[in-house]
C-alpha positions, -999 to 999 in steps of 0.1 A, spaced: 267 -143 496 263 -109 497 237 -79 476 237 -70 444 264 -49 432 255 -11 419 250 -20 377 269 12 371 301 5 389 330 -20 383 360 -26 396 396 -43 393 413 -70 404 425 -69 439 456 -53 434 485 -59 457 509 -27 448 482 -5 465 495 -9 503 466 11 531 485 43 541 488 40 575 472 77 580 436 79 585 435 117 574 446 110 540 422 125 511 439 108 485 423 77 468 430 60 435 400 64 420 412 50 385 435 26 380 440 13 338 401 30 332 378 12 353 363 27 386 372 14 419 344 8 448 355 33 473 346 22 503 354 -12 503 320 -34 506 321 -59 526 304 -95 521 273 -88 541 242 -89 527 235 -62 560 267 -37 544 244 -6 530 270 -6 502 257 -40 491 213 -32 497 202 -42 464 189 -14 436 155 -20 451 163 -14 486 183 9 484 163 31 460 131 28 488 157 37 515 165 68 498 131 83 484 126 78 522 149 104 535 147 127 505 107 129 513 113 136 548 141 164 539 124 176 514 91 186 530 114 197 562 132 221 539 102 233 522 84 243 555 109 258 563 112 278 531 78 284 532 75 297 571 100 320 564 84 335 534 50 342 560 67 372 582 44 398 567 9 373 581 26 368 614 31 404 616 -5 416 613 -15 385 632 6 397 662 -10 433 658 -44 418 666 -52 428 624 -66 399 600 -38 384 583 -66 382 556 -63 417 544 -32 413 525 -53 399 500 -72 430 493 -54 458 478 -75 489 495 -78 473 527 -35 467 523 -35 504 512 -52 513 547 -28 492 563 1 508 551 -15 545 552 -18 534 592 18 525 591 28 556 582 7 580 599 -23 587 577 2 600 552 1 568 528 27 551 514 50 570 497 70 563 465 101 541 472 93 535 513 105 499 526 71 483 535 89 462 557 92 490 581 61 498 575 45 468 589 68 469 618 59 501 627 20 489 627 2 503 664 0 479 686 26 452 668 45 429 681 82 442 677 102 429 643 129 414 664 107 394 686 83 381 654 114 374 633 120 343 662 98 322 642 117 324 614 157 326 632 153 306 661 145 273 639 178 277 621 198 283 651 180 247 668 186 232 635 221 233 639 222 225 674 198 195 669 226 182 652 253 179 676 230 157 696 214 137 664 247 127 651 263 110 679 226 96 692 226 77 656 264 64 660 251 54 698 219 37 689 220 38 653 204 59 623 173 40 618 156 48 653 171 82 653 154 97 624 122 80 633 120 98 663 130 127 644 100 124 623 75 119 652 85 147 667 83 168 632 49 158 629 37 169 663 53 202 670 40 212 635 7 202 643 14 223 675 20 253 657 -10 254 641 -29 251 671 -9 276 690 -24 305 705 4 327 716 35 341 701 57 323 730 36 292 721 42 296 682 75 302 690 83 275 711 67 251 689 87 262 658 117 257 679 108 218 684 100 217 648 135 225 640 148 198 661 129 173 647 133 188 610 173 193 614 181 162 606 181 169 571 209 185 577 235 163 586 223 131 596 199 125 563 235 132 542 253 109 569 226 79 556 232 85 520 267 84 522 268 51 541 251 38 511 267 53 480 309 56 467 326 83 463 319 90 430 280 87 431 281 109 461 276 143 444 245 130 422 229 115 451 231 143 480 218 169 450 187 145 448 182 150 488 184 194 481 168 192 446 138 171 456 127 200 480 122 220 446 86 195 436 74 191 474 81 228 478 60 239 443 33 214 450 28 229 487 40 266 484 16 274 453 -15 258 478 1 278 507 -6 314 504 -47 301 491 -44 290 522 -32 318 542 -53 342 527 -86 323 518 -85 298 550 -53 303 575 -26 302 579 -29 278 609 -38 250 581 -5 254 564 6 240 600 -19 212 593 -14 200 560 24 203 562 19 181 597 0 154 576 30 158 550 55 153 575 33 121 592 35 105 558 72 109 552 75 96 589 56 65 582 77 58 548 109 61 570 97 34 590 86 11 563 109 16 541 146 31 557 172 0 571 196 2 594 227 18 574 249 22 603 281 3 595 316 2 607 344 1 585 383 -1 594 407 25 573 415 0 548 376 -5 535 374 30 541 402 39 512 390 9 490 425 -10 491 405 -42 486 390 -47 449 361 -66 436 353 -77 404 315 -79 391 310 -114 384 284 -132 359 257 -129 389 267 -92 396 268 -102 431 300 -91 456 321 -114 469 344 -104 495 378 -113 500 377 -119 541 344 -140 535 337 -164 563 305 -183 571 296 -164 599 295 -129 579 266 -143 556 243 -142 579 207 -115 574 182 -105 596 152 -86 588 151 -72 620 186 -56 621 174 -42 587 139 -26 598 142 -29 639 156 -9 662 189 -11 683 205 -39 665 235 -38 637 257 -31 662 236 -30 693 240 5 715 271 19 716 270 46 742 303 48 739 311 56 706 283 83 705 301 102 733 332 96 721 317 113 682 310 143 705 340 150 715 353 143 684 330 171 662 344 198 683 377 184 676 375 190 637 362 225 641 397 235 634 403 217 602 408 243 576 389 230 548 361 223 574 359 262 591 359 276 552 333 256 537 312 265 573 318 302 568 306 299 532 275 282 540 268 304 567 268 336 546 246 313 524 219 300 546 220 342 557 210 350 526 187 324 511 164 324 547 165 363 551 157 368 515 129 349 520 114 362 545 119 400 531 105 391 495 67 384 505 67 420 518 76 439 488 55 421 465 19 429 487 33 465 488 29 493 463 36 494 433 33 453 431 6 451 449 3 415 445 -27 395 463 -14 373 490 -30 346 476 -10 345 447 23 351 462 28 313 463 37 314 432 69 327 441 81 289 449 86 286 413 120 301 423 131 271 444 119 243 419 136 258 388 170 264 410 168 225 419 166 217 385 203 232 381 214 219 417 207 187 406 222 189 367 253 213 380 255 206 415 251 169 411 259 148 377 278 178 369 301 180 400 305 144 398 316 147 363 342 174 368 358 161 397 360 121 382 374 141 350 398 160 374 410 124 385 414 112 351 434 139 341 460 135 375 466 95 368 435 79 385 443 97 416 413 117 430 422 144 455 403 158 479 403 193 467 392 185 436 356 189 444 360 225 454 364 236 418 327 230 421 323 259 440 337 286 416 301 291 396 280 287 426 301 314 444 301 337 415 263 332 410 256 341 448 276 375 443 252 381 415 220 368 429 231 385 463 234 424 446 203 415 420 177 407 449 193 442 466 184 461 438 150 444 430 139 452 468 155 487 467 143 502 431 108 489 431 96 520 408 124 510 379 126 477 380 106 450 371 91 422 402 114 395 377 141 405 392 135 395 430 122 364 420 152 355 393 177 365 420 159 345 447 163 312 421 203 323 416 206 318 456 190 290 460 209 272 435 242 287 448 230 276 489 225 243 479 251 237 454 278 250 482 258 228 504 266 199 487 301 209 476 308 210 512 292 179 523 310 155 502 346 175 503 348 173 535 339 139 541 361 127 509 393 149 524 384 128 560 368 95 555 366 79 591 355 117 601 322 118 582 300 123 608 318 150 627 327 170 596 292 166 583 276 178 619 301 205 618 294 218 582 255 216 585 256 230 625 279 255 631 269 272 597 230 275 614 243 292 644 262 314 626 238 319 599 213 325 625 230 363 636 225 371 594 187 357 596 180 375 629 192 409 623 181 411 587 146 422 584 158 450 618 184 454 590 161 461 562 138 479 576 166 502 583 192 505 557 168 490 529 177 460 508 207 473 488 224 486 518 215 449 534 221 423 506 252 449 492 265 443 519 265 403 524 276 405 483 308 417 497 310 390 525 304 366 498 330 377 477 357 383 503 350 343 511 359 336 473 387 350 474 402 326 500 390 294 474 425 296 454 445 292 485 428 255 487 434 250 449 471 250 458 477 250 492 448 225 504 466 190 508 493 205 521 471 218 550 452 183 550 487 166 555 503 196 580 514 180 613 496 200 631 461 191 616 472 157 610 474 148 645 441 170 657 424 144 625 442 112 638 432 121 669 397 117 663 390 82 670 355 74 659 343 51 633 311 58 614 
């Protein structure tokens, strides 16, 4: 007999008229049918099926990976929001000074010669330009290289979990979180700080794609919006309860027990992975996969499926909560998803939503780790150790990723079914990108002209546009996530690895050569600019409105899709 049935969802009768389309590429799924939802994927009878973990279960399993994201995504948020400590660090000055206004004002009188700092100067090149500093370029590692290894953590991380399954995959990932960040705060080297942000990464990317990959194989299609914003939103509380503590720390302590407490952090979310994550690695044919097969909630709530046989109905706690079992290793099948991410590269609705999220995670990193700067600098002249305070940013925008991004793209694109019979395309969810895109535009030109204009405007506006980013990074991030696995079901790990990798090493030629950039052509000539790369990707968004299934279903693409022959 298998798990308890999801309370919220119902579905029909099995219905004999719906036939499985032979393609596997096919983003089209009757999603209504006479008012109820349908359970799309198919759940099988197992009591082992992710789709089928009871409320319970599957709630633990969950908190799980959002607590291991969510302290990996504010770390790095945080990190990249130090450049200006790492900077005097690396010039052999205390980092400690930034939290005292005349010894800052010598700093930047230093900087510039004896002269001072003058009215409207970019205090970013300022502290470059510090004697005996470390040059920008080679500092700015610590915060570029992660996002770079991020991405490329994933094209290993992916087909590792399809090889040897999710569970024991993000376990090591969280070992090896834990101990690299410990690392970096005992480091005594910029190679050595370096090097150990760079295993961080790996260990921290999976939240990426493979932490998305786990919540998809336990959620439908239409709960998938609502629950990936939870994984991005959730990084908004970890990252106000540690970013406020983080600059005290910095200035008052150092900044080599931000390392440690984050490390103890990370340990924690480690050890609830392990306790409380299953094994959600689960193979489903094309038929499950488009939901052909209907269920009805019975008077128990519990799922019956229509191929039962005795032999599915049987649990183990150790294929839940062990290792290499559900499947057994599959070497296989994890060299054969390899091959198969770089096929999907070329899928059009995959390459847009990775150029959008590339300008994106550009942005929202190297705004970041500019911001810090200009608020210690005149006129602010903020005390470092208050400059945490800046994280309020984050946790307000993942209030709205979570409302907009989540229960509100979930609502608009079931609506959008509705409205076209039942039938839910895959293109549908991309109308969730219009506000997002517009707001990054805006967000993108505001924190320009709050970096450029300190003497006229007011510090509100860095830290208002910094929110308006954020929101629109992670709403596009999740926009992204579950379009392109809804437009290629059997494809979600390859599309997923491709949106959340190939976007970091792209990203990661915005992140590197922005504060070199800044320093340079100041903030409006550096975020003006990435407005305009923003805006030229909108305009592309209509072409999918109309044109977008016919792509999906263009020989051509269809046969690179059908060619891909894993199964998730």
């Amino acid at each position: 007999m298998g798990a308890k049935a999801i309370p919220e969802t119902e579905a029909l009768e099995h219905s004999s008229d719906l036939k499985p389309k032979a393609s596997t590429v096919d983003g089209t799924t009757q999603l209504h049918e006479a008012g109820p939802l349908r359970l799309i994927p198919a759940p099988s009878s197992h009591p082992n099926d992710p789709l089928n973990f009871s409320v319970a279960k599957k709630s633990l399993a969950i908190f799980s990976v959002y607590f291991f994201g969510a302290i990996a995504l504010a770390m790095q948020q945080i990190i990249a929001g130090m450049l200006p400590i790492f900077l005097l660090e690396y010039a052999g000055l205390d980092p400690k000074i930034l939290n005292d206004p005349a010894g800052l004002g010598g700093v930047f009188a230093s900087a510039a010669g004896g002269a001072g700092f003058p009215t409207g100067g970019n205090p970013l090149e300022a502290l470059a330009s510090l004697p005996g500093a470390e040059p920008l370029s080679r500092v700015n590692l610590l915060v570029s290289l992660p996002v770079v290894l991020a991405g490329v953590a994933n094209y290993l991380l992916v087909p590792a979990s399809v090889a040897f399954g999710r569970r024991i995959v993000l376990i090591f990932c969280g070992l090896l979180a834990t101990f690299s960040t410990i690392w970096s705060g005992l480091s005594t080297s910029l190679s050595s700080h370096i090097a150990s942000r760079c295993f961080q990464a790996l260990g921290a990317g999976a939240v990426e794609s493979l932490i998305p990959l786990i919540v998809q194989d336990m959620t439908f299609i239409h709960q998938r919006s609502r629950a990936l914003s939870l994984v991005w939103a959730s990084q908004g509380l970890v990252t106000i309860s540690l970013g406020i503590g983080s600059s005290y720390i910095v200035a008052r302590i150092s900044w080599r027990w931000l390392y440690f407490t984050g490390g103890i952090i990370t340990a924690v979310s480690a050890l609830c992975i392990i306790l409380f994550l299953p094994e959600t690695r689960w193979t489903r044919d094309a038929t499950g996969l488009k939901g052909q097969e209907h269920y009805t909630k019975n008077e128990t709530e519990e799922i019956r499926d229509l191929r039962d046989s005795p032999d599915h109905m049987q649990s183990s706690v150790w294929v839940n909560y062990g290792v290499f079992d559900n499947g057994g290793i599959q070497l296989k099948n994890g060299l054969i998803c390899f091959v198969d991410i770089i096929k999907t590269l070329i899928l059009p609705v995959v390459a847009y939503l990775i150029l959008v999220n590339a300008a994106f995670i550009g942005i929202t990193i190297g705004s970041n780790a500019t911001m810090a700067t200009v608020l210690v600098a005149p006129p602010y002249r903020w005390s470092f150790d208050v400059v945490g305070y800046v994280v309020a940013a984050p946790f307000i925008a993942s209030i709205f990723v979570m409302l907009i991004g989540g229960f509100g793209s979930d609502y608009l694109t079931n609506k959008l079914a509705r409205h076209n019979g039942g039938k839910r395309e895959a293109e549908m969810n991309l109308w969730n990108l219009v506000f997002p895109l517009f707001r990054g535009v805006f967000g993108t030109i505001l924190f320009g002209i709050g970096g450029e204009y300190v003497y006229e405007v007011h510090w509100t506006a860095i830290l208002s546009a910094t929110a308006i980013m954020i929101f629109a990074f992670l709403t596009t991030n999740i926009v992204a996530s579950v379009a392109t696995v809804e437009s290629y079901p059997r494809l979600a790990g390859p599309v997923l690895v491709n949106i959340a990798s190939f976007r970091n090493i792209i990203g990661f030629g915005f992140i590197y050569g922005m504060p070199g950039c800044v320093a340079t052509r100041g903030y409006m000539g550096t975020f003006g600019t990435l407005a305009g790369v923003v805006a030229f990707l909108a305009l592309f968004l209509p072409l999918f409105f109309k044109y977008g299934k016919t792509l999906r279903e263009a020989r051509m693409f269809r046969r690179v899709a059908e060619s891909v022959s894993t199964s998730m």
